[in-house]
TORTIDREN-185848 format. One record per atom (N, C-alpha, C): x, y, z. Coordinates in steps of 0.2 Angstrom, whole numbers, plus 5000, padded with zeros to 4 digits. Layout:
<rs>
XYZ
...
</rs>
This chain:
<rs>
437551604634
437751604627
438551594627
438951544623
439551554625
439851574619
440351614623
440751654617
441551604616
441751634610
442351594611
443051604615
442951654619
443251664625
443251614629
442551614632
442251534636
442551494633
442451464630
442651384626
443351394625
443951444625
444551444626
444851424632
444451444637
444651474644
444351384646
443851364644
443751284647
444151234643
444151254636
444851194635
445451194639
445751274640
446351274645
446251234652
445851244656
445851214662
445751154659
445351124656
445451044655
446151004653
446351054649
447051014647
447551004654
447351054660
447851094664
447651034670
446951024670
446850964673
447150874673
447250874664
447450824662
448250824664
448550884665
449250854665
449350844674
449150884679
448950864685
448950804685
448450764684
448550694686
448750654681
449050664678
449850614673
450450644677
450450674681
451050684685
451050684693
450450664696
450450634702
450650584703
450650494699
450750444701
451550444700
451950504695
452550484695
452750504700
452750554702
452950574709
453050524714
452250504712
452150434721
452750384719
452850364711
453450334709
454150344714
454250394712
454850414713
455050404721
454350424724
454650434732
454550364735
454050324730
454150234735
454950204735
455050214727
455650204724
456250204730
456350304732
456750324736
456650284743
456050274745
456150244751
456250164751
456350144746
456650064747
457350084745
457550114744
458250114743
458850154749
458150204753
458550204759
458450144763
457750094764
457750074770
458249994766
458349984759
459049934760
459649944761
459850014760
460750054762
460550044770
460050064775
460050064781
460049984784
459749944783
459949864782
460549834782
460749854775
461549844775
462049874780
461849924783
462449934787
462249914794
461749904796
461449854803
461649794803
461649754796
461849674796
462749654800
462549594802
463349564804
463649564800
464249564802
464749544796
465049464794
464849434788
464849374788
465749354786
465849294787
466649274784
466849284780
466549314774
466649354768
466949414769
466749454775
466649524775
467849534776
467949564774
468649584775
468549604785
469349584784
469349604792
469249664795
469149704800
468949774803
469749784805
470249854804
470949834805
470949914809
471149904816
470949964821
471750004820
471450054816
472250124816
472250164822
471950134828
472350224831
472950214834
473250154833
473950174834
474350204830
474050214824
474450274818
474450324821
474050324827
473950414829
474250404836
474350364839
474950354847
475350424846
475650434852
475950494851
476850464850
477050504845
477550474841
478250444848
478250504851
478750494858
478850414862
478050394864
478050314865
478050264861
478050284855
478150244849
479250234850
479550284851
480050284851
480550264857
480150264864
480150224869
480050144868
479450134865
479350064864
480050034859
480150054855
480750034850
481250034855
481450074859
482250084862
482350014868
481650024871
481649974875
481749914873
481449884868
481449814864
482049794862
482549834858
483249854856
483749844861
483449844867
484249854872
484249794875
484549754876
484749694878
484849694885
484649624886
484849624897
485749624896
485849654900
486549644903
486649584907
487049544903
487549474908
487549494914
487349444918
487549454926
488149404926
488549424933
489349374933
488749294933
488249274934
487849214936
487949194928
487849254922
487749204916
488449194914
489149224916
489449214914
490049144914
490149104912
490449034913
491149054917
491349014922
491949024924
492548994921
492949024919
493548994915
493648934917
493748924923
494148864926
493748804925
492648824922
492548764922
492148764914
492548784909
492848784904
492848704902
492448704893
492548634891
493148634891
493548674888
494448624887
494548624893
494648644898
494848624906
494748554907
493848554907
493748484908
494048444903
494048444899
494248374894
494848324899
495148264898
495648224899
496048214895
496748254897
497348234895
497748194898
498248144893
498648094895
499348134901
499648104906
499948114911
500648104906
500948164906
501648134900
502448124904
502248164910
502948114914
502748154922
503048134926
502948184933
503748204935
503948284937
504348284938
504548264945
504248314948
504148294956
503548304960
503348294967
502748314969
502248354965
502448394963
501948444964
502148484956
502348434951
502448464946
502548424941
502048424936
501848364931
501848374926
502248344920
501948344913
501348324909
500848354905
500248354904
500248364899
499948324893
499748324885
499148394885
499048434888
498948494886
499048534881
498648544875
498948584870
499548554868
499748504866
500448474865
500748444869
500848484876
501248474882
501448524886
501148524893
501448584897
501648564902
502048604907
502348584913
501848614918
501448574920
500848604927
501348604935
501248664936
501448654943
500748674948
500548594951
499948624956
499848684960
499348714959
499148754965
499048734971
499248764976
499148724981
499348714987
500148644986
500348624986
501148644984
501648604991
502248614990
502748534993
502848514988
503248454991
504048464991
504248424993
505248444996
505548434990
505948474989
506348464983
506948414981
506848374974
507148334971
507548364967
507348414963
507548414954
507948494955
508048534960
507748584963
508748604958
509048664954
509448654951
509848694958
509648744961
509948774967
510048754976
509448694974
509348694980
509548634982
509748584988
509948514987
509348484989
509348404989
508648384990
508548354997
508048374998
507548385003
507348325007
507148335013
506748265016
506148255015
506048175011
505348165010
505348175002
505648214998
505548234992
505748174988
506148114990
506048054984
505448034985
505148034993
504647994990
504048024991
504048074991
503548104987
503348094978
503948104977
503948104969
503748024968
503947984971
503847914970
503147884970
502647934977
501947934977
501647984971
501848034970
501348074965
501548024957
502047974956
502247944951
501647884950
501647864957
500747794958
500347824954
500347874957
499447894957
499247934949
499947954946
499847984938
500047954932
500647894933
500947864930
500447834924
500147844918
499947814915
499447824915
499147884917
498247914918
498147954916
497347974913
497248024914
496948074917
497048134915
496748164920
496548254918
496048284922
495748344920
496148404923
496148444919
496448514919
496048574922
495948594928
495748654929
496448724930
495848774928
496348844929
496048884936
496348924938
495948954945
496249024942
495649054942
495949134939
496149194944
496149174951
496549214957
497349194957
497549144953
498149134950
498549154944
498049164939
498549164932
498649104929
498649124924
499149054922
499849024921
500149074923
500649054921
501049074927
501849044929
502049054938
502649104932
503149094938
503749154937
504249124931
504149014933
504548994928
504148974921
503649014920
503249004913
502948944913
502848884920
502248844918
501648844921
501048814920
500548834920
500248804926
499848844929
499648834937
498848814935
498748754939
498148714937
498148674944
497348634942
497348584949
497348534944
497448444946
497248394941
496848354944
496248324941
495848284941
495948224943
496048184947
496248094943
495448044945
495248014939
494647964940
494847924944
494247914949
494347874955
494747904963
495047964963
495547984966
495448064968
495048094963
494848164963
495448204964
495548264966
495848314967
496848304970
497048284964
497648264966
498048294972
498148374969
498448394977
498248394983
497348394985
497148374992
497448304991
497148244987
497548184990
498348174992
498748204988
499348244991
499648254999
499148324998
499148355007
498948305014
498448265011
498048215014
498548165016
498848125013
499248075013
500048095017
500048175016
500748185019
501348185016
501348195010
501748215005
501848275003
501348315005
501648385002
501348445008
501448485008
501048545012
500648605012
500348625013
499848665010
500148745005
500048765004
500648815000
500148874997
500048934998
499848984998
500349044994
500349034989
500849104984
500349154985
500649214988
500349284986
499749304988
499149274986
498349274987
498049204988
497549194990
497049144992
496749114987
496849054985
496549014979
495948984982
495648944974
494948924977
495148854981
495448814984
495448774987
495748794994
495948814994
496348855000
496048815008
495448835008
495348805016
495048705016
495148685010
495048595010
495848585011
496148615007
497148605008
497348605016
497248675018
497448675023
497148635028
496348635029
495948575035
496448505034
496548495028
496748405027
497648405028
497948475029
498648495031
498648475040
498148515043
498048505051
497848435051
497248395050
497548315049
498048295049
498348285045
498848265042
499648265046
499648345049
500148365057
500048325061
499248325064
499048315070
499248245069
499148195065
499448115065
500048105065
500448145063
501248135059
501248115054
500748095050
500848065043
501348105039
501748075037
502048065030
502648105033
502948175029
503348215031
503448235036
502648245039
502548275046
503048235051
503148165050
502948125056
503748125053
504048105049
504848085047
505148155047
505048215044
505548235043
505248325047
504748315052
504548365055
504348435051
504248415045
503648475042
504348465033
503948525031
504448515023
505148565024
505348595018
505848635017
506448595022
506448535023
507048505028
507548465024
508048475025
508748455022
508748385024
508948355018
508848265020
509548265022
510148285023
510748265027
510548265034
510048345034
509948345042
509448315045
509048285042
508548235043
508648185044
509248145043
509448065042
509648065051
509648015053
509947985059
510647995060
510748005063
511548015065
511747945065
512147905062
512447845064
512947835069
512747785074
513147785081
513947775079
514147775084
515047785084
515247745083
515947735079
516247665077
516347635083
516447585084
516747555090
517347545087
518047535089
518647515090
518847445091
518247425095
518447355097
518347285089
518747265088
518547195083
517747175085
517747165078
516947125079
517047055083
516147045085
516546975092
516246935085
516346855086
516446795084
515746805079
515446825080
514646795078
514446865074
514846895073
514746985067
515047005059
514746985056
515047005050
515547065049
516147065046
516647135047
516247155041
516347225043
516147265039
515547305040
515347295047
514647315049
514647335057
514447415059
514447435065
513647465066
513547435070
513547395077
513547305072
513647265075
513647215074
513147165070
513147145066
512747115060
512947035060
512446995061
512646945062
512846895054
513246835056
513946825050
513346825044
513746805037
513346805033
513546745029
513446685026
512646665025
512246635035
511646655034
511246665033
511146755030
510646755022
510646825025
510146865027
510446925032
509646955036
509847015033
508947075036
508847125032
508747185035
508547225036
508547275041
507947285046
507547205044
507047205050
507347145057
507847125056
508147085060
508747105063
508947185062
509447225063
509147285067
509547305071
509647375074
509947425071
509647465066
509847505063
509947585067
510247635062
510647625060
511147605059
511547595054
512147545054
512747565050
513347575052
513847605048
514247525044
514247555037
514447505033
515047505028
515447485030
516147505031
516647445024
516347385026
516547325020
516347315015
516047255011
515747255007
515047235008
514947235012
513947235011
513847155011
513947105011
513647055009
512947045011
512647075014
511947065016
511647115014
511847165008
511547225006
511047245009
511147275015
510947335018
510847405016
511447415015
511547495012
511347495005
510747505003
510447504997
510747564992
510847614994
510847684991
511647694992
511947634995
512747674994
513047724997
512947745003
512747815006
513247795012
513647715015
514047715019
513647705026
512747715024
512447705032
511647675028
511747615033
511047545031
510647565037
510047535036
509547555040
509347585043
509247675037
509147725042
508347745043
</rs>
């Protein structure tokens, strides 16, 4: 027999039934749901990264220890020190090299040069006998010295070096250089070489030093130039001239122009001092102009 207790008690279980399974399939809902949405976040972080993806940009040098950070810097910042190899040497300096005009030669070994305007170069080097010398009288050899350093610069040009074991400048304020000449090279060795000048050593050891002096031993060894006339430089051209023989007392004989000792045959025909036995003491008027220089002694 049911009472209505009974009949309360079995609507409640049915109802309690009904919401039971209206609320199983949302759950199964919910947990399919969650596991598609893990296994495509897991997906996407497995996949490659395609050309679109931003670059990967590696920080752990933010975290380097600051110390080598500042090592690195100081290093990069300090510059190589110049060795003397990178440094140019003056003497072979573009202005050196250029070519200046030859503006007059004074004597061997001492040249005007369109340098900066104009300067008076006295070669390193080299020393030729004195012409121009205001204390000193002139020398054997030194006109013609000056009359070969005049060939060979007369109208040329030529290149300027400086030698920094020298300075630039001598005691009388001109400047000490070597000169170049096209075709001819190194004026003072050509100098030395030929027997016009001597090799010359002021104070210290220049850069040319041992080509000068090798081409000064040639140059001895042959007698060339002053070597060979006036037995080395620094020699007085009085002492250096021939002594001219002694007058003779006697009248010239028939067939001797007066005016001339030793004997000089008459004049016209005229002869020169390759048809004469010089020296010659010249006493007259010269008809056969022998004594060029006026000096009283032909053919020395």
């Amino acid at each position: 027999m049911w009472s209505r207790k009974d009949s309360s008690d079995q609507l409640t279980r049915l109802s309690q039934a009904e919401n039971d399974q209206a609320v199983r399939p949302v759950g199964r809902s919910y947990l399919a749901v969650g596991a598609v949405l893990v296994l495509t976040l897991a997906g996407c972080g497995l996949s490659e990264p395609t050309s679109d993806d931003p670059p990967v940009v590696d920080t752990r040098e933010q975290h380097d220890d600051p110390g080598k950070d500042r090592q690195k810097k100081k290093a990069k910042g300090k510059a190589r020190q110049p060795t003397k190899a990178d440094k140019p040497d003056k003497a072979d300096s573009a202005e050196t090299l250029r070519s200046y005009p030859v503006l007059g030669v004074i004597d061997g070994d001492t040249v005007e040069v369109g340098y900066r305007g104009g300067v008076s170069v006295r070669i390193i080097g080299i020393d030729t006998p004195e012409t121009v010398h205001p204390s000193v009288a002139d020398e054997c050899w030194g006109q013609v010295a000056s009359n070969a350093a005049t060939r060979l610069l007369s109208g040329r040009r030529v290149s300027l070096r400086f030698d920094a074991s020298q300075g630039r400048l001598d005691a009388y304020g001109r400047t000490l250089g070597y000169l170049g000449i096209r075709g001819v090279g190194d004026f003072g060795l050509a100098m030395v070489k030929r027997g016009h000048a001597a090799e010359y050593t002021y104070d210290v050891a220049y850069r040319n030093q041992g080509k000068y002096q090798a081409a000064e031993q040639a140059a001895r060894a042959t007698g060339r130039g002053l070597w060979g006339k006036c037995g080395g430089p620094d020699k007085s051209l009085a002492a250096s001239q021939p002594k001219p023989k002694p007058r003779s007392n006697a009248a010239p004989g028939p067939n001797c122009e007066p005016g001339y000792d030793p004997c000089v045959p008459l004049y016209p025909p005229d002869v020169d001092c390759a048809d004469v036995d010089g020296p010659i003491s010249v006493t007259g008027s010269d008809p056969h102009a022998l004594d060029a220089d006026g000096d009283g002694l032909a053919c020395e």
